[in-house]
PAZAPA-4460 file (N, C-alpha, C; in steps of 0.05 Angstrom, whole numbers, plus 32768, in hexadecimal, padded with zeros to 4 digits):
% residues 169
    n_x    n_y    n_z   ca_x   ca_y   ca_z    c_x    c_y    c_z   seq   type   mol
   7EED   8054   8091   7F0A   8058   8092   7F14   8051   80AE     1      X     A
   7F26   803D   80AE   7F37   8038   80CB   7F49   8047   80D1     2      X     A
   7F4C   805A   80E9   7F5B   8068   80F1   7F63   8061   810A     3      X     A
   7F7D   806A   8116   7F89   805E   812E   7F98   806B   813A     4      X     A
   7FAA   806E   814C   7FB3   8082   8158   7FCC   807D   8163     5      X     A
   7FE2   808A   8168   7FFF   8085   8174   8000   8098   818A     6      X     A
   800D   8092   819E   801E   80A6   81B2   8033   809F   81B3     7      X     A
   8046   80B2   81BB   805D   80AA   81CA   805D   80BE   81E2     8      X     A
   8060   80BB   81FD   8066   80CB   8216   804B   80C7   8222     9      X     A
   803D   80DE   822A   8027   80DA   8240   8011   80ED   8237    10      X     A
   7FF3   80D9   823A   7FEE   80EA   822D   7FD0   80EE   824A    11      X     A
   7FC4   8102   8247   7FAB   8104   8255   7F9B   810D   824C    12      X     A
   7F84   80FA   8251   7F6B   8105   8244   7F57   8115   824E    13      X     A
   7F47   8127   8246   7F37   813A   8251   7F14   8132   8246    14      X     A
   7F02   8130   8258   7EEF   8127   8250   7ED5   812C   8266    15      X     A
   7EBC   8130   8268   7EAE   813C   8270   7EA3   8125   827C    16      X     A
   7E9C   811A   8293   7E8F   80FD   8299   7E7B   8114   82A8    17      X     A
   7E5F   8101   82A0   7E49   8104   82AE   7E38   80E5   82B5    18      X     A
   7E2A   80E4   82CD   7E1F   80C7   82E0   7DFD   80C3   82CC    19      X     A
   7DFE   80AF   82D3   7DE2   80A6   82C5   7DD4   8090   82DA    20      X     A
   7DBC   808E   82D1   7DB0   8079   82D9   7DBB   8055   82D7    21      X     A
   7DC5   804E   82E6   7DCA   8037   82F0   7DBC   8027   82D5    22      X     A
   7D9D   8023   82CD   7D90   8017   82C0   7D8D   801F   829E    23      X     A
   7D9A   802E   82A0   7DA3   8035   8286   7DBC   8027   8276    24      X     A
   7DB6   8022   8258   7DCC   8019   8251   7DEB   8021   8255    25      X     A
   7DFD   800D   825F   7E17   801E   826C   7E23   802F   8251    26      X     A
   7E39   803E   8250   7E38   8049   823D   7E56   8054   824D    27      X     A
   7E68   804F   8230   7E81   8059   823E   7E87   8070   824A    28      X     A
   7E9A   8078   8257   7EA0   8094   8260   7EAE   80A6   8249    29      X     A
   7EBC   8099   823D   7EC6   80A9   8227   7EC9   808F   8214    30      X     A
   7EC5   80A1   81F5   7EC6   8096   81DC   7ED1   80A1   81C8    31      X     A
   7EE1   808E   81BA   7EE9   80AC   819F   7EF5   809B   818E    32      X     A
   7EEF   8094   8173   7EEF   8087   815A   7F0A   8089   8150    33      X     A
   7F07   80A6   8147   7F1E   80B5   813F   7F12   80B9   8127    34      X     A
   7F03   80B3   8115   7EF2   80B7   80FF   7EF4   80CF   80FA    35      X     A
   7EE5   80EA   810E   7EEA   80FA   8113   7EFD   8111   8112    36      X     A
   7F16   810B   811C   7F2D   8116   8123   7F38   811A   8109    37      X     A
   7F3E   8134   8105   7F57   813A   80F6   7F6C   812A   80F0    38      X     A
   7F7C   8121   80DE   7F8E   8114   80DF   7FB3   8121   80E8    39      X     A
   7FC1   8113   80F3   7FD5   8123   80F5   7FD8   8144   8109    40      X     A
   7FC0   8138   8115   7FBD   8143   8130   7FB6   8141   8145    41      X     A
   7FAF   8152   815B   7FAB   8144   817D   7F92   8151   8177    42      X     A
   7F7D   8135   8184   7F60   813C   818A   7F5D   8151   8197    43      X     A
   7F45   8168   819E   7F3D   8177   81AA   7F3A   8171   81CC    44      X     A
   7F36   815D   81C6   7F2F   8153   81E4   7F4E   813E   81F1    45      X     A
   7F5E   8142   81E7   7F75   8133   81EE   7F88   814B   81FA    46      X     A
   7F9B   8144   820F   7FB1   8153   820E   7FC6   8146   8210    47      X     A
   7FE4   814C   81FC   7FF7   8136   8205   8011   8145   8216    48      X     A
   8012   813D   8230   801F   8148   8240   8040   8145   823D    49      X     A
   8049   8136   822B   8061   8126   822A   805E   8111   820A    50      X     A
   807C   811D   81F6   8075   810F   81E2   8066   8118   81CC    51      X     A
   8060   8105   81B8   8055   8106   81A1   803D   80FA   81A1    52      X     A
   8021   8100   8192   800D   80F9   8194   7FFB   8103   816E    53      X     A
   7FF3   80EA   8161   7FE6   80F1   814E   7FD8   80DF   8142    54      X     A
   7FB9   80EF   813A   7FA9   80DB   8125   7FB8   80CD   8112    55      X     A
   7FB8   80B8   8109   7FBD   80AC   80F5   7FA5   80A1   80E4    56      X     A
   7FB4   809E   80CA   7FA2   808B   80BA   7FAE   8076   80BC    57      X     A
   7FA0   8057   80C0   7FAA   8043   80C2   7F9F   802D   80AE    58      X     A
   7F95   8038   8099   7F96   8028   807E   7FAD   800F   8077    59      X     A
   7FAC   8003   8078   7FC4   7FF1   806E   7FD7   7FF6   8063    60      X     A
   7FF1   8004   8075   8003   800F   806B   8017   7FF9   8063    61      X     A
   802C   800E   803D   8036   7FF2   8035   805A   7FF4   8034    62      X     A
   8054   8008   8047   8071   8016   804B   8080   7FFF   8042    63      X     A
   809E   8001   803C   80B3   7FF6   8027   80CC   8007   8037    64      X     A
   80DF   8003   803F   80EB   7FFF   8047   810C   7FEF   8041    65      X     A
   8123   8001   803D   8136   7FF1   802F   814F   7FF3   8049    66      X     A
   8158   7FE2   8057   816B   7FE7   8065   8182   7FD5   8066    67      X     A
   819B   7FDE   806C   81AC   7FD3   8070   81B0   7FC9   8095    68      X     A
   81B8   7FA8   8093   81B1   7FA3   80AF   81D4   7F99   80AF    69      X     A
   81E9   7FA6   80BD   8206   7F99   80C3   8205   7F83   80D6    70      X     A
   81F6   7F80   80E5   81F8   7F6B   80F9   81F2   7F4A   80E8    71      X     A
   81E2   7F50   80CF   81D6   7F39   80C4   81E2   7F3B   80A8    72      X     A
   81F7   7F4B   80A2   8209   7F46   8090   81F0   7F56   806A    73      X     A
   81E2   7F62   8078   81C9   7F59   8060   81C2   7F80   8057    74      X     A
   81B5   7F75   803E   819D   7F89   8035   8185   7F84   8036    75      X     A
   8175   7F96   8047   815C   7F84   8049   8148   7F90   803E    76      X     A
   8130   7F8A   8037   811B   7F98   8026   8102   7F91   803C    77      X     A
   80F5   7FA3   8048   80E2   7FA3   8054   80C7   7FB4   804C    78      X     A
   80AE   7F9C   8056   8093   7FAA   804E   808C   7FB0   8066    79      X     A
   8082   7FBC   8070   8082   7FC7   8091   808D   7FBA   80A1    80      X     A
   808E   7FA0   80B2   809B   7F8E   80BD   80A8   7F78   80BA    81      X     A
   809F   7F73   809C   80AE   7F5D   808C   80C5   7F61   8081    82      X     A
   80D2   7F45   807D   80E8   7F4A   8068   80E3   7F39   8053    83      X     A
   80E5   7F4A   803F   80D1   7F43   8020   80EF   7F34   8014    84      X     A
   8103   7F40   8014   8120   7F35   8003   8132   7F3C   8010    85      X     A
   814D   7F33   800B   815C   7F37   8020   8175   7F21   8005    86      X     A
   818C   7F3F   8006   81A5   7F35   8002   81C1   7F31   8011    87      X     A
   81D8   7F2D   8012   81E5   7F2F   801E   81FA   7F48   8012    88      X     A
   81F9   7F52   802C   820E   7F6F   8024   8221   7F7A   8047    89      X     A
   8234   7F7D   803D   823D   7F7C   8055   824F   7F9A   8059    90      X     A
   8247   7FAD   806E   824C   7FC0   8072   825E   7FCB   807E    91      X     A
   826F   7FE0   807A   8288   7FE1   8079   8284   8005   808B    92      X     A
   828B   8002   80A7   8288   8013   80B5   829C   802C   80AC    93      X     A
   8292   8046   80B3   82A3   8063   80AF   82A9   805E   808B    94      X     A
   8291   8055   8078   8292   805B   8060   8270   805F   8057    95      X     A
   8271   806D   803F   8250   8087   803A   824E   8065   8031    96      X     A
   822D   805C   8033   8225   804E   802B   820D   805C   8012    97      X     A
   8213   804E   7FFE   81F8   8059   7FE5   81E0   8046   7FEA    98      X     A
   81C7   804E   7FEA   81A7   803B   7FE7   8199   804A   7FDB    99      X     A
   8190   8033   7FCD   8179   8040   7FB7   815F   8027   7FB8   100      X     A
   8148   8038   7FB6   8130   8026   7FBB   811A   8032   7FAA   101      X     A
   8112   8020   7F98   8101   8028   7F8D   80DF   8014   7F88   102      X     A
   80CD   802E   7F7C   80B5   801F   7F7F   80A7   8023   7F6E   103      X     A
   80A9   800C   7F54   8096   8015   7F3A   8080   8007   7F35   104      X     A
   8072   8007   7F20   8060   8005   7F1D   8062   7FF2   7F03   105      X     A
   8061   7FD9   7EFD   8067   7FC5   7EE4   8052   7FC3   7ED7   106      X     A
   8037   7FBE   7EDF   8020   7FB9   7ED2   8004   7FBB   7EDD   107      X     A
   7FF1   7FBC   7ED7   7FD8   7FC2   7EE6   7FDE   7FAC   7F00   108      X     A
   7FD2   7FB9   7F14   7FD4   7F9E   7F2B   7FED   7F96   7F3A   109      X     A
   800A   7FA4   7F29   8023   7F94   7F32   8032   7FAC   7F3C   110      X     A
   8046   7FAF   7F50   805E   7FC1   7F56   806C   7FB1   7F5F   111      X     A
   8086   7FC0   7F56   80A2   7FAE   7F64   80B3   7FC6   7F70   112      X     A
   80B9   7FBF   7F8B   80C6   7FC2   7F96   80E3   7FC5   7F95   113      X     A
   80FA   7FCB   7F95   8112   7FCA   7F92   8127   7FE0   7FA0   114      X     A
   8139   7FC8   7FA2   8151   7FDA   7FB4   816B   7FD5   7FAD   115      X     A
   8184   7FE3   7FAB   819A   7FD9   7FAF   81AE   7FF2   7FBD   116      X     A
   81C5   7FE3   7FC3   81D7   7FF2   7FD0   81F0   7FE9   7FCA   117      X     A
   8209   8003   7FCC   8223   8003   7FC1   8235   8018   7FD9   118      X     A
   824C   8014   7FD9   8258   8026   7FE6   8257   8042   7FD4   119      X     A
   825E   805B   7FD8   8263   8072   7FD7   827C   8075   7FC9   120      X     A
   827A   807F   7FAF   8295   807E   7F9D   829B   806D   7F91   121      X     A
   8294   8053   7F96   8287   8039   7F81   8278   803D   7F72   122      X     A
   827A   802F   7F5B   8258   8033   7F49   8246   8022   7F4E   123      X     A
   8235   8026   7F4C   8212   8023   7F4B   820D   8006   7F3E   124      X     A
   8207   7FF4   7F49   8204   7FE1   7F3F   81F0   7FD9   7F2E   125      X     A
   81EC   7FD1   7F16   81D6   7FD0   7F05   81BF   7FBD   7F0E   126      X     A
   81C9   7FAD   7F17   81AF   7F96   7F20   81A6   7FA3   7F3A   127      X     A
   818D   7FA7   7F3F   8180   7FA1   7F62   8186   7F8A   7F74   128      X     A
   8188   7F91   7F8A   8198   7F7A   7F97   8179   7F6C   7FA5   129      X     A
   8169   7F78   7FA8   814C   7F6E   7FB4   813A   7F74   7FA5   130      X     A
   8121   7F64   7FA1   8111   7F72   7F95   80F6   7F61   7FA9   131      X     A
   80DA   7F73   7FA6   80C8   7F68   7FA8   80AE   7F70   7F9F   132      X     A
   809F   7F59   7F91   8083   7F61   7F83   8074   7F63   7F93   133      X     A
   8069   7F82   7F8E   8049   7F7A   7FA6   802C   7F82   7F8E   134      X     A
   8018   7F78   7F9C   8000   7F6B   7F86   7FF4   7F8E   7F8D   135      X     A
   7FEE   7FA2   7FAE   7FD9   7FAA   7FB2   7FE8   7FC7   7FA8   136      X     A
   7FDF   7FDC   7FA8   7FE7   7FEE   7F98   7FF8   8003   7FBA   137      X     A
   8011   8008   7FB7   8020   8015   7FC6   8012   8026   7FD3   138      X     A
   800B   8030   7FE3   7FFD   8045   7FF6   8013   8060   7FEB   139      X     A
   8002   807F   7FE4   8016   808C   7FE3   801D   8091   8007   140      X     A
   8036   80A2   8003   8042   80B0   8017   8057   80C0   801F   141      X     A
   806A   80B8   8037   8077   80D3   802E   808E   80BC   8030   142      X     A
   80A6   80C2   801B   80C0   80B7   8022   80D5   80C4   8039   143      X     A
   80DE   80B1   8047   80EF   80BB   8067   810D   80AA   805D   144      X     A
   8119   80B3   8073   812C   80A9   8076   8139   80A3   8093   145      X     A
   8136   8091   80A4   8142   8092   80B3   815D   8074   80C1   146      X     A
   8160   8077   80D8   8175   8060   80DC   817A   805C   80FC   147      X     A
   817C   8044   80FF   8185   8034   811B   81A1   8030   812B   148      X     A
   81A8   8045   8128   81CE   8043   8137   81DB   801E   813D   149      X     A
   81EB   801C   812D   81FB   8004   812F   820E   8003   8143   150      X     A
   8206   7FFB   815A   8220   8003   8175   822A   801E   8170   151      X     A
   8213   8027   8176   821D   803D   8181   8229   8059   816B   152      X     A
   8230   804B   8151   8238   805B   813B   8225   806E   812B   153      X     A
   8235   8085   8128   821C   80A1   8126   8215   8093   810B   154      X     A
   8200   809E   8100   81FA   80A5   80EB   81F4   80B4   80D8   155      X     A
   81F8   80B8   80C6   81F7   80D1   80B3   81E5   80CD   8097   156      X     A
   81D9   80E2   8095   81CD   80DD   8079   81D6   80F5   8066   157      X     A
   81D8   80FA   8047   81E6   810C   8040   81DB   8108   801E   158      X     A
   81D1   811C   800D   81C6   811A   7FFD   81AE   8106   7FF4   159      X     A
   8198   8111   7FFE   8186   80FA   7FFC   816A   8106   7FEE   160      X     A
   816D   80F6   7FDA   815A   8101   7FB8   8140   80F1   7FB7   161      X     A
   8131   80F4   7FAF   8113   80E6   7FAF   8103   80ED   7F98   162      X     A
   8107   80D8   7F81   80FE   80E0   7F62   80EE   80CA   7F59   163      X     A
   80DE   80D2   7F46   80C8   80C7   7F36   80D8   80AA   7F31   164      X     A
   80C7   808F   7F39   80DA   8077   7F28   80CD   8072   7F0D   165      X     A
   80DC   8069   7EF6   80CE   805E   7ED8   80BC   804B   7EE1   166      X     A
   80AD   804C   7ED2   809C   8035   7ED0   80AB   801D   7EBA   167      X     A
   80BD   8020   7EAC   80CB   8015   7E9E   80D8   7FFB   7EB3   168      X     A
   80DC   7FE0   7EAD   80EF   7FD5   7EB7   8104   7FDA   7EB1   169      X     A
***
């Protein structure tokens, strides 16, 4: 299992060095896999003075991702760093924006991805405005929500539901 590790702030490590024979194989001063470590926590031998610090699992995450980008006029559908689809939608500042993203399951081997968005008090548009197939099977996890301030403009989030999708198209 590959595991990997994040900080944010400062972190210092605590570790016991002892000297050896010159003619001995060198051998680092400190080592640590993470294999070991708990997940979703600070090693025993770590301290983080500043900030956030935690094991991760770094399995090939297939995070999905649905955002609205105003600067690029768009809806965008992202797989961790990519953009899988991408429509045009153009966002209309100091009004609730609606998004919905979903992630089912079509057939052995297949999931599709999907997203769309509507203003607030509008209805719901029947078609997905993005969609994307992926072949490897979704990693579970946890669904979030968060957002990138557009110049400066607060953001708000306000009823936010997280339910079983059909497997039905």
């Amino acid at each position: 299992m590959n595991r990997r590790f994040g900080a944010l702030g400062t972190l210092v490590l605590i570790a016991s060095l002892t000297c050896g024979s010159a003619a001995q194989e060198e051998k680092p001063l400190y080592e640590n896999d993470f294999e070991q470590s708990e997940l979703d926590k600070v090693p025993g031998d770590f301290l983080v003075l500043d900030g956030q610090f935690a094991v991760k699992n770094g399995q090939g995450s297939t995070a999905f991702r649905l955002q609205v980008s105003p600067a690029r006029k768009a809806l965008e559908l992202y797989r961790g760093d990519e953009v899988t689809a991408s429509a045009t939608y153009e966002w209309q500042p100091g009004v609730w924006t609606e998004l919905r993203l979903q992630v089912r399951k079509v057939k052995d081997g297949e999931w599709r991805v999907e997203g769309k968005v509507w203003t607030s008090g509008g209805k719901e548009p029947p078609a997905w405005a993005v969609s994307f197939d992926e072949k490897k099977q979704p990693v579970a996890g946890k669904a979030s929500i968060w957002g990138s301030p557009y110049a400066t403009t607060p953001i708000r989030f306000d009823d936010l539901r997280v339910t079983p999708a059909s497997e039905k198209p």
